[in-house]
Backbone as CSV, one residue per row, in Angstrom:
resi,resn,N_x,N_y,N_z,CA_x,CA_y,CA_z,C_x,C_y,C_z
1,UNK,-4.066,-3.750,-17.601,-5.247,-3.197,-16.989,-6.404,-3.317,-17.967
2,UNK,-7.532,-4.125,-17.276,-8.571,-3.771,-18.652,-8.911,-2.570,-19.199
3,UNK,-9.327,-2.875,-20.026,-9.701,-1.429,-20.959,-11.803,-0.742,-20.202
4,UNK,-10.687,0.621,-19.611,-11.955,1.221,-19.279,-11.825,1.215,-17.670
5,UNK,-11.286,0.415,-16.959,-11.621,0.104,-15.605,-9.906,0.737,-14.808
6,UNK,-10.551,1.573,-13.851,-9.415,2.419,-13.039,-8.599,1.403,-11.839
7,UNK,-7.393,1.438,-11.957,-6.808,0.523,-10.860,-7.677,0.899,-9.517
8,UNK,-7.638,0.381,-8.656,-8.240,0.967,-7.179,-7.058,0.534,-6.128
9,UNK,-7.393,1.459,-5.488,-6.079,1.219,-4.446,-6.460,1.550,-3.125
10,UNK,-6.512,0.754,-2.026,-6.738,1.032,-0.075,-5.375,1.767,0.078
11,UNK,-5.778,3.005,0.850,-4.676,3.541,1.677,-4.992,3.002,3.126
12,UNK,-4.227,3.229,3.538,-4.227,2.729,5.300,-2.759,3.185,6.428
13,UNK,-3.037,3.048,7.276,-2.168,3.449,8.176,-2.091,2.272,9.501
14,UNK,-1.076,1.961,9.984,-1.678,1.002,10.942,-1.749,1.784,12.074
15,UNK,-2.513,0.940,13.399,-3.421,1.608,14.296,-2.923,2.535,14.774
16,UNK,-1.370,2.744,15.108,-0.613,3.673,16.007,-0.190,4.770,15.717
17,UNK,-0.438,4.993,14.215,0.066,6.012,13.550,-0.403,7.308,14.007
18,UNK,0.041,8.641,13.893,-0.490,9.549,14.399,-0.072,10.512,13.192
19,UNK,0.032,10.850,12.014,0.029,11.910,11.182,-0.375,11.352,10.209
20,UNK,-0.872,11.960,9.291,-1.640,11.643,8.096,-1.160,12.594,6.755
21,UNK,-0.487,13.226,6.973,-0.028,14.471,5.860,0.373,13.499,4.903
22,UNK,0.858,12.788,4.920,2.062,12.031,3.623,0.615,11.151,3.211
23,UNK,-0.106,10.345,3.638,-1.076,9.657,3.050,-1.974,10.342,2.102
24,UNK,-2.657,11.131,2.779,-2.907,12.155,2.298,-2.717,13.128,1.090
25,UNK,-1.266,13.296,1.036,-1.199,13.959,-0.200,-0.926,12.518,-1.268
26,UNK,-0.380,11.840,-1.098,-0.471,10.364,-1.641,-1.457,10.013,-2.563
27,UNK,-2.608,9.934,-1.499,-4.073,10.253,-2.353,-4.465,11.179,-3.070
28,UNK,-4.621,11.876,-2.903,-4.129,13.382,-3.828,-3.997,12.691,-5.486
29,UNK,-2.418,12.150,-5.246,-1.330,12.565,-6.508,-2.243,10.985,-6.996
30,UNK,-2.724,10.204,-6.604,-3.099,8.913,-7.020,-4.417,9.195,-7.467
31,UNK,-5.356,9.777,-7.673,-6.477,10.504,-8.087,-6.108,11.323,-9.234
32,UNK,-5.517,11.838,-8.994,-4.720,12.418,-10.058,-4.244,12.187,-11.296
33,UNK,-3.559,11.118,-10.853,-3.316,10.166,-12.171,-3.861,8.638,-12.449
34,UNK,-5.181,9.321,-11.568,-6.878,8.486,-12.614,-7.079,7.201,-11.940
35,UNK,-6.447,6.968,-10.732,-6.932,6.178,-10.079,-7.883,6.074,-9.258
36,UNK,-8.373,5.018,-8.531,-9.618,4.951,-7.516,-8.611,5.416,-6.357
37,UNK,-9.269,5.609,-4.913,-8.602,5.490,-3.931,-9.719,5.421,-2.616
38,UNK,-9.482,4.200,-1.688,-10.159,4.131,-0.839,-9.503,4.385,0.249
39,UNK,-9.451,5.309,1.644,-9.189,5.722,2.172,-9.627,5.057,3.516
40,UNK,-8.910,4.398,4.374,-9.616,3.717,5.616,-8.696,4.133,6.877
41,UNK,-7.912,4.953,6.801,-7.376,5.817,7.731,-6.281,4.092,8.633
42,UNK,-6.926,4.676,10.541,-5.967,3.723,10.901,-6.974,2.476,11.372
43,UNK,-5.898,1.175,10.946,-6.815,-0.394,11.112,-5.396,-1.291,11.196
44,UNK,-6.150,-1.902,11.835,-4.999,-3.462,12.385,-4.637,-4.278,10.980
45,UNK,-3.858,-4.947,10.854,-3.554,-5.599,9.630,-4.518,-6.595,9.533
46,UNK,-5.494,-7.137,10.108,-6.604,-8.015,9.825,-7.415,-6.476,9.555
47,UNK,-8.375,-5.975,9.856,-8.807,-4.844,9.080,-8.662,-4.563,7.578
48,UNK,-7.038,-3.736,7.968,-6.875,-3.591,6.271,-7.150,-4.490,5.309
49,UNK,-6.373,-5.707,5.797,-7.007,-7.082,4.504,-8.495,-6.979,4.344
50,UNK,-9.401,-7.270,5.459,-10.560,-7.348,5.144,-11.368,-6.174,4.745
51,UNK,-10.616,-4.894,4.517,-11.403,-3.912,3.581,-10.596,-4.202,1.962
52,UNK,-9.596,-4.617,2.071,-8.884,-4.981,1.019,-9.459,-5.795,0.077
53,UNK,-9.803,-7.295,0.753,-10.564,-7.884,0.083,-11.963,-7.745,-0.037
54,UNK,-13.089,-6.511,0.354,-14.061,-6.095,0.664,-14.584,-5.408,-0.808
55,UNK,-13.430,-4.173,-0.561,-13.499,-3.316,-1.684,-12.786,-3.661,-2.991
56,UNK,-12.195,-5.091,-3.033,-11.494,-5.981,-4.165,-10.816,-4.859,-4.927
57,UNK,-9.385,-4.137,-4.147,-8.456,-3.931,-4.890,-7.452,-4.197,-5.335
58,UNK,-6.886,-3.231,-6.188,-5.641,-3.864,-7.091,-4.071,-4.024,-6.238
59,UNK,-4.313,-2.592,-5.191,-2.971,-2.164,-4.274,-3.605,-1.892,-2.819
60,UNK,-2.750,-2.428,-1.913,-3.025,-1.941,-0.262,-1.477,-1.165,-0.602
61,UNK,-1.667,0.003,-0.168,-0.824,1.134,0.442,-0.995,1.131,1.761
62,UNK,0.277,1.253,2.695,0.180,1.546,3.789,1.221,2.898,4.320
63,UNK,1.029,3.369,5.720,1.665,5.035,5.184,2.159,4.176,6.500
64,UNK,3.522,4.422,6.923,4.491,3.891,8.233,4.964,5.383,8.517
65,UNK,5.098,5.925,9.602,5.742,6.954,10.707,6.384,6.689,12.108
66,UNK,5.542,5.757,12.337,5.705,5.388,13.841,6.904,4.142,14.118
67,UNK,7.132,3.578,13.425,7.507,2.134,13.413,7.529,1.167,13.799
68,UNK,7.427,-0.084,14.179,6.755,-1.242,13.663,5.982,-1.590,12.256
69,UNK,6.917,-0.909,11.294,6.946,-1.524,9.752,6.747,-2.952,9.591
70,UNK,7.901,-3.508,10.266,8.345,-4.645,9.970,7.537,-5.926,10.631
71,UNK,7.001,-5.189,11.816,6.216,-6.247,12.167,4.854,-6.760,12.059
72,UNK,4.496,-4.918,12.055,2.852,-4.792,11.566,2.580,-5.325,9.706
73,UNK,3.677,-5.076,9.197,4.261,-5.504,8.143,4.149,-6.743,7.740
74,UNK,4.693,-7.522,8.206,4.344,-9.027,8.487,3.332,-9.706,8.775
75,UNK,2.789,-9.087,9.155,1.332,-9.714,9.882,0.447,-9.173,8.946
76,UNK,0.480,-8.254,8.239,0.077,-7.926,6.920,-0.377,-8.888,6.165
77,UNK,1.035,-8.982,5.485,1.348,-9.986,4.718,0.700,-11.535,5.105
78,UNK,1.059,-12.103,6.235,0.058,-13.415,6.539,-0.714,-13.123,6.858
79,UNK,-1.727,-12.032,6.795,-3.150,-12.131,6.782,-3.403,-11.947,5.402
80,UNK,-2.654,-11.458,4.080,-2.970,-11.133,2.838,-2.821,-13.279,2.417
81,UNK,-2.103,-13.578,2.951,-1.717,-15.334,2.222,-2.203,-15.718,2.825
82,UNK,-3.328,-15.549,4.079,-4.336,-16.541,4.417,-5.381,-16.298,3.789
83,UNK,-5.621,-14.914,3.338,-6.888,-14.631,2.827,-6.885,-15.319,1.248
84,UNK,-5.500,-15.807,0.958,-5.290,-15.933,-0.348,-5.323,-15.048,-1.171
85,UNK,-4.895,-13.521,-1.247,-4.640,-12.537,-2.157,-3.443,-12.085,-2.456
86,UNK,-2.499,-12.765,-1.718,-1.023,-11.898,-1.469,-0.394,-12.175,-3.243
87,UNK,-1.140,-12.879,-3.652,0.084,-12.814,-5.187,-0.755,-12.063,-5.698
88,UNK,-2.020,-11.497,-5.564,-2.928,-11.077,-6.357,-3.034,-9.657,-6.609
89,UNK,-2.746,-8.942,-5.030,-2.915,-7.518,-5.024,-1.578,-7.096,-4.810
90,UNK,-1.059,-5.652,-5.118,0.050,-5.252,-4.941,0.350,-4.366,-3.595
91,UNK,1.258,-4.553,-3.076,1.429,-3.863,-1.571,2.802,-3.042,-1.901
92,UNK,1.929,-1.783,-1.155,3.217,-0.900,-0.646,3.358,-0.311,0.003
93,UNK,4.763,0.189,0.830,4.840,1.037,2.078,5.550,2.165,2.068
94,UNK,4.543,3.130,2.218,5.585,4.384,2.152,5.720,5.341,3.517
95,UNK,6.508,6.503,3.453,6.873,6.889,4.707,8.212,7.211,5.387
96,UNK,8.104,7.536,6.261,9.339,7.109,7.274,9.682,5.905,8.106
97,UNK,10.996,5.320,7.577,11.357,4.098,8.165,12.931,4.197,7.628
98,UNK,13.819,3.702,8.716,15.198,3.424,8.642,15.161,3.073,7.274
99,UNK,16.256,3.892,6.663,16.680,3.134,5.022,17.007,1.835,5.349
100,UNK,17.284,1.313,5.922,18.404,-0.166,6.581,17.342,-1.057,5.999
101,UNK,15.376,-0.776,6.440,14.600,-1.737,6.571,13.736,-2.072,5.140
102,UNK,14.490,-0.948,4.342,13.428,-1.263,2.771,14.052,-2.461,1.928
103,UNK,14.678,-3.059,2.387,15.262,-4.582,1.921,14.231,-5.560,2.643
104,UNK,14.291,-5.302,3.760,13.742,-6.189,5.068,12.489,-6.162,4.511
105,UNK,11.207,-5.046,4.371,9.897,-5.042,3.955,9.529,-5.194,2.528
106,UNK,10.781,-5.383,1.992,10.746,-6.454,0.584,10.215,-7.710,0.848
107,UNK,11.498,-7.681,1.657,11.286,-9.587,2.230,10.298,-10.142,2.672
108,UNK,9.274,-9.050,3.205,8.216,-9.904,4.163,7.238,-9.916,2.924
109,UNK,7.419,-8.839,1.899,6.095,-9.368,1.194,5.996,-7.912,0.253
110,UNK,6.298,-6.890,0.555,6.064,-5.310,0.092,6.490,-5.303,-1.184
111,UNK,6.044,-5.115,-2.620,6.303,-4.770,-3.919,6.904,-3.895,-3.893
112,UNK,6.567,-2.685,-3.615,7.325,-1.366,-3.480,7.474,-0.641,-2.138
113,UNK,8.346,0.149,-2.160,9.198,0.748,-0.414,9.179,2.344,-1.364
114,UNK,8.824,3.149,-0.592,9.180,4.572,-1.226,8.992,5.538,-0.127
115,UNK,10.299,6.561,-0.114,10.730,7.343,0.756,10.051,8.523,0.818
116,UNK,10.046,9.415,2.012,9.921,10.714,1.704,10.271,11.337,0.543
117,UNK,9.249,12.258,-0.341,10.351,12.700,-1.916,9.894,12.417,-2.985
118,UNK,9.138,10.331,-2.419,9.067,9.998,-3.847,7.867,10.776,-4.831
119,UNK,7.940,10.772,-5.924,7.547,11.216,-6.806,5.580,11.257,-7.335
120,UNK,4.873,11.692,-7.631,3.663,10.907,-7.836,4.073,10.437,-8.856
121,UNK,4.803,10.914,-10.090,5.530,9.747,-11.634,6.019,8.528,-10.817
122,UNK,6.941,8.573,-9.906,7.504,7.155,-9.490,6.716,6.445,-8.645
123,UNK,5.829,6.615,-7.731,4.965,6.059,-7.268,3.441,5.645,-8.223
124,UNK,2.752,6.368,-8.886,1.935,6.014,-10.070,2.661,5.223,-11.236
125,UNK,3.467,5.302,-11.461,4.146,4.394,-12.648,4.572,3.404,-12.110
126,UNK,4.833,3.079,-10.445,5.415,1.753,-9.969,4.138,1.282,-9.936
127,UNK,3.002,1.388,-9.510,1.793,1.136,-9.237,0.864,0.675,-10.868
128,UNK,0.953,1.499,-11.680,0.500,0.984,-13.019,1.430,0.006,-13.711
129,UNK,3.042,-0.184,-13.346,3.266,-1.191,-14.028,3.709,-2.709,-13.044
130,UNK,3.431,-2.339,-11.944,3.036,-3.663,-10.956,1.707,-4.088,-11.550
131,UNK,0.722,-3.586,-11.380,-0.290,-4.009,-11.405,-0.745,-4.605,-13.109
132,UNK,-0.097,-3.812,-13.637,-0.357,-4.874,-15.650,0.486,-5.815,-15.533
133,UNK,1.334,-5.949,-14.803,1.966,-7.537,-14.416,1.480,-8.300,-13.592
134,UNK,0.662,-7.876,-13.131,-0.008,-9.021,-12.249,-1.378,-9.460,-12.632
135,UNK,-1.755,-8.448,-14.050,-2.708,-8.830,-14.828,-2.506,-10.434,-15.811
């Protein structure tokens, strides 16, 4: 991370979502431990990219409840590798979703998968040391 300059990170939700508590405190704990956080509530996966690449951050967070992870997920992701950022910025999905599918939203493209629980240490420390590797 350069010296002086705060990771920044998009939260988001995709369009169908209907609770916000877990994002929410998310942001919270990511402020917290001195990050930026831009907040764009719910947007289509062309959206999110294009505030993504708008507000040129380091991480798209996305908060899943509803499900269609995997697909809204995907379409994510090839809108992040058309835009040409997908090796650039770090993606992650947190939330509720079948344990079965945090292999699966590896696969399509997701750096990190984190459950109800997880930690702001394990989520801020996955997030600061994704991102000095991709420095």
């Amino acid at each position: 991370m350069a010296e002086g300059r705060k990771i920044k990170v998009l939260l988001a939700q995709f369009s169908l979502e209907t609770h916000s508590r877990g994002i929410i405190t998310v942001a919270g704990m990511l402020r917290d431990s001195g990050m930026e956080v831009v907040y764009i509530g719910n947007n289509t996966p062309e959206q999110i990219m294009e505030a993504a690449v708008h507000e040129d951050v380091d991480v798209v967070g996305i908060s899943s409840y509803c499900g269609g992870e995997l697909a809204l997920g995907a379409d994510l992701m090839a809108e992040a590798e058309k835009r040409g950022v997908k090796d650039s910025m770090v993606f992650l999905l947190g939330g509720i979703f079948p344990p079965a599918d945090a292999p699966r939203l590896k696969e399509v493209g997701f750096d990190g998968v984190f459950s109800p629980g997880a930690t702001r240490e394990e989520i801020a420390g996955f997030i600061q040391n994704a991102v000095g590797a991709r420095e």
